[in-house]
Gaussian input, Z-matrix of N, CA and C with variables (Angstrom, degrees):
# hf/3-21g

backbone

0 1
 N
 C     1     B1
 C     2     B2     1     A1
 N     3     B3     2     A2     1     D1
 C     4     B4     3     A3     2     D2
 C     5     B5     4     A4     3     D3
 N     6     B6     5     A5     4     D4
 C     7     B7     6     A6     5     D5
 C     8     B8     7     A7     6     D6
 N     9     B9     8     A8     7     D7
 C    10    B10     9     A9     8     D8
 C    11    B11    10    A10     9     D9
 N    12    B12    11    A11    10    D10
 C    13    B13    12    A12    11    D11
 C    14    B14    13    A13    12    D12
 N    15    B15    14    A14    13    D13
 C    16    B16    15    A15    14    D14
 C    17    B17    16    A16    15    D15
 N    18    B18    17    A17    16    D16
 C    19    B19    18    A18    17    D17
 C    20    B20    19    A19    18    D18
 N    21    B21    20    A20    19    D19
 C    22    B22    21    A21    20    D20
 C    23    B23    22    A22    21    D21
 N    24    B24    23    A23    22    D22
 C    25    B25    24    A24    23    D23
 C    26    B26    25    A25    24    D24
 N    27    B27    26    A26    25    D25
 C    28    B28    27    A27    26    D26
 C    29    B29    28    A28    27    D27
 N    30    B30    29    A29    28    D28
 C    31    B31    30    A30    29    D29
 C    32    B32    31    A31    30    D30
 N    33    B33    32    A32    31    D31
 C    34    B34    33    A33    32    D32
 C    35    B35    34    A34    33    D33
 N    36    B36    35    A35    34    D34
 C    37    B37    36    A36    35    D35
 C    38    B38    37    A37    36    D36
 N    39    B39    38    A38    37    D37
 C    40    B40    39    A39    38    D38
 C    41    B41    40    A40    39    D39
 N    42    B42    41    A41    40    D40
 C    43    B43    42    A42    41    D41
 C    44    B44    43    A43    42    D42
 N    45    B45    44    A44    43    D43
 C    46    B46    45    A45    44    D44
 C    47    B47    46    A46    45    D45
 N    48    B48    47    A47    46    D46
 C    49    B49    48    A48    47    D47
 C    50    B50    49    A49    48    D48
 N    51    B51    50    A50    49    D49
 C    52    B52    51    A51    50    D50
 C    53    B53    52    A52    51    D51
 N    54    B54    53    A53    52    D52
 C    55    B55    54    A54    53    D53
 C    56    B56    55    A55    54    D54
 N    57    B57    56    A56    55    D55
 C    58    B58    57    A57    56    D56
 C    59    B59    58    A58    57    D57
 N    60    B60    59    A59    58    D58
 C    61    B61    60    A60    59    D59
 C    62    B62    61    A61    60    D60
 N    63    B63    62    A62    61    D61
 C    64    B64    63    A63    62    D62
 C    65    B65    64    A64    63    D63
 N    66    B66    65    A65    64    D64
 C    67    B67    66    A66    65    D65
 C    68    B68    67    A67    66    D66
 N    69    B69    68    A68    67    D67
 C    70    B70    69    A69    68    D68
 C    71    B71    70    A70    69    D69
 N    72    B72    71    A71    70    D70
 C    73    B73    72    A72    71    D71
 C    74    B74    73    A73    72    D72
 N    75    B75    74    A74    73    D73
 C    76    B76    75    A75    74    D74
 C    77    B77    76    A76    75    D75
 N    78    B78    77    A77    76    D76
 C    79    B79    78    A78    77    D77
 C    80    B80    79    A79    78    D78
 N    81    B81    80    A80    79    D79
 C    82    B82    81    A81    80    D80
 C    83    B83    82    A82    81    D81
 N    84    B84    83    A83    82    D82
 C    85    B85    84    A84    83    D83
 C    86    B86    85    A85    84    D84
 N    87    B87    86    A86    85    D85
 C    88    B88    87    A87    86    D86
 C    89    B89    88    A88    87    D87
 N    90    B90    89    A89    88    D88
 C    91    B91    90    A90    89    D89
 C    92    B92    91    A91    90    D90
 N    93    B93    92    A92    91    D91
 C    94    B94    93    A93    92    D92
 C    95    B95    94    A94    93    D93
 N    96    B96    95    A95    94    D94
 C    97    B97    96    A96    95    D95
 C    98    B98    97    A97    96    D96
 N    99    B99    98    A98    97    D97
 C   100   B100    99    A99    98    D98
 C   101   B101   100   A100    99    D99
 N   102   B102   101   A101   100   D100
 C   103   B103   102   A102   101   D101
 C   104   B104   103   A103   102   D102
 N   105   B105   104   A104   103   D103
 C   106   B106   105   A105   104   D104
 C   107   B107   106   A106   105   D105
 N   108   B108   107   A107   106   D106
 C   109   B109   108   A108   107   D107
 C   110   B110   109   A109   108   D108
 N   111   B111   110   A110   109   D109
 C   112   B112   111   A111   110   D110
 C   113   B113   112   A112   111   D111
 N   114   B114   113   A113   112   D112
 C   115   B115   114   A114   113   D113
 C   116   B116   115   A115   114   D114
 N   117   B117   116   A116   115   D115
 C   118   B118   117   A117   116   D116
 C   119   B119   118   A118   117   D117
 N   120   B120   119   A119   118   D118
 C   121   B121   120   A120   119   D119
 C   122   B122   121   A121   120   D120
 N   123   B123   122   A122   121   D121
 C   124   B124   123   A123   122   D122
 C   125   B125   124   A124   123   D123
 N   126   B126   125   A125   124   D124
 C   127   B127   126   A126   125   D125
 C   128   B128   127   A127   126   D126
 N   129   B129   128   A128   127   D127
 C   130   B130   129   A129   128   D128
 C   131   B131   130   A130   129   D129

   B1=1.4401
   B2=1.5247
   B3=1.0648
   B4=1.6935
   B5=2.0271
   B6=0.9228
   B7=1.2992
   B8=1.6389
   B9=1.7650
   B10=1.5403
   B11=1.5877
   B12=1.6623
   B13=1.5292
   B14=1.2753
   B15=1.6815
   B16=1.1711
   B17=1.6179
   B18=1.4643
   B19=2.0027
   B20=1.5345
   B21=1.3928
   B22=1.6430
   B23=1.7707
   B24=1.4331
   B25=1.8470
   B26=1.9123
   B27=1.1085
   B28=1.6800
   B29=0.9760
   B30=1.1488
   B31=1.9870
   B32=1.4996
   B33=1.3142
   B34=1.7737
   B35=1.7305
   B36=1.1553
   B37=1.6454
   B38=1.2641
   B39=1.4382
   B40=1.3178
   B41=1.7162
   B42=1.4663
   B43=1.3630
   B44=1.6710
   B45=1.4131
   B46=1.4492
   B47=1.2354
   B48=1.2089
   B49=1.9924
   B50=0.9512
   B51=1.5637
   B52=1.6153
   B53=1.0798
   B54=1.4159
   B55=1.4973
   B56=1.8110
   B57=1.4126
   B58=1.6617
   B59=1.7763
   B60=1.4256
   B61=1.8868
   B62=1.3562
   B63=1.3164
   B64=1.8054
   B65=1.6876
   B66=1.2662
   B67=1.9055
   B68=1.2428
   B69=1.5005
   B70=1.3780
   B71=1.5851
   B72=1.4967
   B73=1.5780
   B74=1.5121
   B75=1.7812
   B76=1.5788
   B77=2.0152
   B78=1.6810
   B79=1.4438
   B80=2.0626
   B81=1.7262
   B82=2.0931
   B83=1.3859
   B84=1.1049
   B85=1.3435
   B86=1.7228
   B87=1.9081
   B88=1.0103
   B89=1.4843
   B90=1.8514
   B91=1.2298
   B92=1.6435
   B93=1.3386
   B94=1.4969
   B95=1.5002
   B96=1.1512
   B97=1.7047
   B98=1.6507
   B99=1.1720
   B100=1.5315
   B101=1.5874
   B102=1.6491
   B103=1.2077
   B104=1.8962
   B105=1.2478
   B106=1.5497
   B107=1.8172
   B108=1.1877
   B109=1.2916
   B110=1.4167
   B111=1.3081
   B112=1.6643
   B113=1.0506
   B114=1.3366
   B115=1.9065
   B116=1.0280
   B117=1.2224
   B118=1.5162
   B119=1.5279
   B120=0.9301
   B121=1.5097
   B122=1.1973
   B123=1.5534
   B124=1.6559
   B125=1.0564
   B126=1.7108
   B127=1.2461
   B128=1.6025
   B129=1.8130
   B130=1.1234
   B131=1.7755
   A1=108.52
   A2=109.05
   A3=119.10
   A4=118.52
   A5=89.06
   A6=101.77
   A7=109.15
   A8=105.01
   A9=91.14
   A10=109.09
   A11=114.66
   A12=108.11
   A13=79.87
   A14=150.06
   A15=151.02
   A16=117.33
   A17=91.30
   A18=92.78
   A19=100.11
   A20=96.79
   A21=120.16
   A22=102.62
   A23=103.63
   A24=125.64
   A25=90.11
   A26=110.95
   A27=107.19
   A28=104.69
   A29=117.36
   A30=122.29
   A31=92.38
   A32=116.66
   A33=127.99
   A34=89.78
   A35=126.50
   A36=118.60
   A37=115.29
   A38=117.80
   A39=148.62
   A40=97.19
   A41=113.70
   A42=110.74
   A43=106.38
   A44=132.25
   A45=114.37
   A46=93.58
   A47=123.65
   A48=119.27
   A49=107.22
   A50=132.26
   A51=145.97
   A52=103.88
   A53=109.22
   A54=134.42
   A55=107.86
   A56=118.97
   A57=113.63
   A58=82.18
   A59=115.24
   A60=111.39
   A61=111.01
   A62=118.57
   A63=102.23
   A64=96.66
   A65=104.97
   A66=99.33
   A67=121.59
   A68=107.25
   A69=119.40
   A70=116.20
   A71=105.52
   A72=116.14
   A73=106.86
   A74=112.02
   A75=121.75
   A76=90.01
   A77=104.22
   A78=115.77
   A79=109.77
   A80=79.18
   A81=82.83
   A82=101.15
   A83=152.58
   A84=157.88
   A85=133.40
   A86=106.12
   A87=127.22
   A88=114.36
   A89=103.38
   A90=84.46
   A91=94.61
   A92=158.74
   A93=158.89
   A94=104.41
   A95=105.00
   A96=109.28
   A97=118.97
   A98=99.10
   A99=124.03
   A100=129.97
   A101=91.06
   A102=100.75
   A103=91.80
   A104=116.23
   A105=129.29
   A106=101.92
   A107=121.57
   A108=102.50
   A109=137.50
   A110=117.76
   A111=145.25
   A112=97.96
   A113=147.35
   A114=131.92
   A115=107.80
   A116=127.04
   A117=114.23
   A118=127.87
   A119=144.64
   A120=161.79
   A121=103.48
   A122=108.40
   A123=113.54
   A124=110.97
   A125=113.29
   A126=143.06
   A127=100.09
   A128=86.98
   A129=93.61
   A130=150.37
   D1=129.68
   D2=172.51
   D3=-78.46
   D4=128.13
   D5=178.43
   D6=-78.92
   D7=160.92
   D8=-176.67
   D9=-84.28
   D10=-162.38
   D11=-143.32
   D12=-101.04
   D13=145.44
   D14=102.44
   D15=19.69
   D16=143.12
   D17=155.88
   D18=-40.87
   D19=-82.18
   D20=-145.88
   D21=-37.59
   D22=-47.54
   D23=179.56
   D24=-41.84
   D25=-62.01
   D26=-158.12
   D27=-64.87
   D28=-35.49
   D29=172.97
   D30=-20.65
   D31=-78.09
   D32=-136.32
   D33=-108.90
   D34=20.13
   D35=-174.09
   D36=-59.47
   D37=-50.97
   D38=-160.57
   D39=-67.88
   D40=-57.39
   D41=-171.07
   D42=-82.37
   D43=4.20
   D44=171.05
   D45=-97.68
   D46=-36.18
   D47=175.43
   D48=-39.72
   D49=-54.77
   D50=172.23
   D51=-24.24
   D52=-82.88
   D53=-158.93
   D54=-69.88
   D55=-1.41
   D56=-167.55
   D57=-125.92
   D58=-8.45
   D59=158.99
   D60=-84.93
   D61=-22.55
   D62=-172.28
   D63=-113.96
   D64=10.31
   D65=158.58
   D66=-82.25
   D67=-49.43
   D68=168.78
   D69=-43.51
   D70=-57.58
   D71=-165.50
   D72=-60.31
   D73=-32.93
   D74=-158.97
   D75=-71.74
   D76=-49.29
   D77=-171.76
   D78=-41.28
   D79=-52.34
   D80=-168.32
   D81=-85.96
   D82=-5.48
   D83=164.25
   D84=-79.27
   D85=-27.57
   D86=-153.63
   D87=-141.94
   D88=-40.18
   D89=168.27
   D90=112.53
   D91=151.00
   D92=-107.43
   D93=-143.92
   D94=-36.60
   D95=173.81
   D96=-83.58
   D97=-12.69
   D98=172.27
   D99=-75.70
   D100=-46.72
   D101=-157.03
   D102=-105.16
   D103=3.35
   D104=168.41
   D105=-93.59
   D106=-37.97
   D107=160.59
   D108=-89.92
   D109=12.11
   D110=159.26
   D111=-91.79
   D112=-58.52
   D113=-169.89
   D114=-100.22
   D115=-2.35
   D116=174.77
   D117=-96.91
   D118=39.26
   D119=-130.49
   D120=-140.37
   D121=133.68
   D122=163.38
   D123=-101.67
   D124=147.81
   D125=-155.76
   D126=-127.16
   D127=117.17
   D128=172.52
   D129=-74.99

């Protein structure tokens, strides 16, 4: 069972939702090797 999200968690909630919507979309659109070099990137 998952516990609820933290302060600190809600801070950044909004922007991993972002980023776990355009993985999905990159995956069924693009294809897995694609959509791993679109979400997978470090941020500087």
């Amino acid at each position: 069972m998952l516990s609820p999200f933290s302060a600190d968690e809600h801070i950044d909630l909004d922007a991993r939702l972002e980023k776990a919507a355009e993985a999905v979309l990159a995956f069924g659109m693009q294809g897995v090797e694609r959509a791993m070099n679109v979400v997978n990137v470090k941020e500087a």
